[in-house]
N, C-alpha and C positions, 0 to 999 in steps of 0.2 A: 618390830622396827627398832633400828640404832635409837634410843634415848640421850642425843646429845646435849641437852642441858642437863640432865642427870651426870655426864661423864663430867663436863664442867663442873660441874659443882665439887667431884670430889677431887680434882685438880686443884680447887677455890683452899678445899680443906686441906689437902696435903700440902698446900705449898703454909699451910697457917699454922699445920704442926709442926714442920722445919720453923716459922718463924722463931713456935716458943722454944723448941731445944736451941737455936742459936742465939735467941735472948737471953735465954739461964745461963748458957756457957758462959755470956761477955756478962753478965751480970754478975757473978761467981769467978771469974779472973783466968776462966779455963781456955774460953774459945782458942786464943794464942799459943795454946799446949794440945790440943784436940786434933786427929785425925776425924775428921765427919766424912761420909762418901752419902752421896743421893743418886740411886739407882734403880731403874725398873729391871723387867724381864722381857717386855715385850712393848708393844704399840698397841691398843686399842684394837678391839676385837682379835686379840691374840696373833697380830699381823708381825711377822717379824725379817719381811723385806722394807720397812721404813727405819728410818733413826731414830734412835732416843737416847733418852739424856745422860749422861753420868758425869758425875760431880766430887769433886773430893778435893778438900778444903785442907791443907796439910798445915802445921804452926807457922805464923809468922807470915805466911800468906805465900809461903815459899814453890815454888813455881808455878806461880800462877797466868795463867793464859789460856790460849783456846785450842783444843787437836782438832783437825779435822777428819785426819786420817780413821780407818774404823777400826775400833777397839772390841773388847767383846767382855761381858762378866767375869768370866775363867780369868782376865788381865787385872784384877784389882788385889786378889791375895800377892802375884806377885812384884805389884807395885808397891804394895807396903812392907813387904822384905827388902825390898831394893831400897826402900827413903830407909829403912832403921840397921842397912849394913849387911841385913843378910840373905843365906843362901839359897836359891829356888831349892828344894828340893826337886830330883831327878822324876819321881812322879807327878809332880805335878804341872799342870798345862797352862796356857797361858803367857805372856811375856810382859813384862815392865811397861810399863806407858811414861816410864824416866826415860828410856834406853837413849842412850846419846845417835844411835845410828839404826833406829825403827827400819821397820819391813812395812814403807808404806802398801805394800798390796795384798799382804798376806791374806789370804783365805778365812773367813771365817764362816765355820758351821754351825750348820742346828739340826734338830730333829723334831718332828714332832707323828702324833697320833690321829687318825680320823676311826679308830678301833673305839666309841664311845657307847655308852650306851644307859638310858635311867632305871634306878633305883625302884623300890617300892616307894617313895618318896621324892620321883620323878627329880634325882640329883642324879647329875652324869657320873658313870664311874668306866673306868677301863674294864673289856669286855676278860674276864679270865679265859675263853675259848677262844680268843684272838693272838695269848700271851704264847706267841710261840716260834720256833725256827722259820727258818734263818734271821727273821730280824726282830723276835718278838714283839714288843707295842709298836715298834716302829711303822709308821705308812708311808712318811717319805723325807729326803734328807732335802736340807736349803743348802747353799752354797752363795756368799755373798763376792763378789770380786769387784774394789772397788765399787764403784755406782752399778756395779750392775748384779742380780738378783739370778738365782737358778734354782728351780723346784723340781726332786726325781721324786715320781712315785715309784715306791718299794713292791706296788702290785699290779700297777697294767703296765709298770715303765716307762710311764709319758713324759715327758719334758715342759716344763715352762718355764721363761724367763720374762724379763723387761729390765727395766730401769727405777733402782733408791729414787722414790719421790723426797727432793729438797736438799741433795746430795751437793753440798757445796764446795769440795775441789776433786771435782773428778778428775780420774785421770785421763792419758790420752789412750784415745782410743788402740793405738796401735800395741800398747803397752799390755793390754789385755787379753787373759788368755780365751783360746777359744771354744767352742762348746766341744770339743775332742777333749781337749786339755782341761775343762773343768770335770766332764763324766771321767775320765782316768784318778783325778784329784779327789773325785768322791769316793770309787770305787777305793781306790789306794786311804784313805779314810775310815773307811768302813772295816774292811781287814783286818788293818792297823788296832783299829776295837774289839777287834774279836770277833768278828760278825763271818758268817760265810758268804761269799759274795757267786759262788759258782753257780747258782739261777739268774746271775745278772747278766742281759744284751753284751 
């Protein structure tokens, strides 16, 4: 079973180790000169149809406010090119979370594995007889759109969706694309990676 005051607790501790690096910074004269970012990877039990947090504290407190809009990890290297002047490079992904005229709907993906399996040491490790064409670890891709959530499996094809629990400016419904338009949006993703997508529906 979930151990939710175990998870609490280490929330209690993480948020008390942020305390002490932004107490040394203002105690040391830096905080003011400091990019800080506080970021996860995922939500609690590896769920990565919920929101979470990210944070980045830039000098002088300079724009600071709240996005609603959904952002994605890959957006933080090139938010911090864009605050000090410079250029995204062409490989890399991502986009500014300065940008003066955001893409509030853009698409954000993920991937993940259900290819697990334990050790002599019963620790999960990725299965090496799993690691292979067309999508090697892969089992299935997410697709976030606005408030709303969409999971392919990569092996039976199934579909699920719903709805970003706690999703605070969705948008309008009508605005959204639809499940044609998101499976087109994956498949065209996938490709786009390298992946072969000709076993796909």
């Amino acid at each position: 079973p979930w151990m939710v005051d175990f998870y609490d607790d280490t929330l209690i501790t993480f948020d008390a180790y942020i305390s002490e690096v932004v107490n040394h910074l203002k105690e040391n004269g830096q905080f003011d000169n400091t990019i800080l970012i506080i970021y996860t990877d995922h939500n609690k039990q590896f769920k990565v149809n919920e929101r979470i947090p990210l944070i980045i504290h830039f000098p002088g407190g300079k724009y600071a406010g709240t996005v609603t809009r959904n952002e994605e990890n890959l957006d933080i290297a090139p938010t911090i090119l864009d605050y000090l002047g410079q250029p995204q490079p062409d490989w890399m992904g991502g986009e500014s979370i300065l940008k003066e005229d955001p893409n509030s709907q853009r698409l954000i993906f993920s991937f993940g594995t259900n290819e697990m399996k334990p050790n002599e040491m019963d620790v999960a490790f990725l299965d090496p007889e799993q690691d292979k064409p067309p999508f090697y670890q892969f089992s299935y891709v997410n697709v976030i759109d606005c408030q709303m959530w969409y999971s392919f499996n990569l092996t039976n094809f199934a579909w699920l969706s719903g709805e970003v629990r706690g999703y605070v400016s969705p948008c309008d419904p009508a605005d959204l694309l639809s499940p044609e338009e998101i499976r087109q949006a994956m498949y065209q993703r996938l490709s786009q990676d390298g992946f072969d997508i000709s076993s796909l529906p």
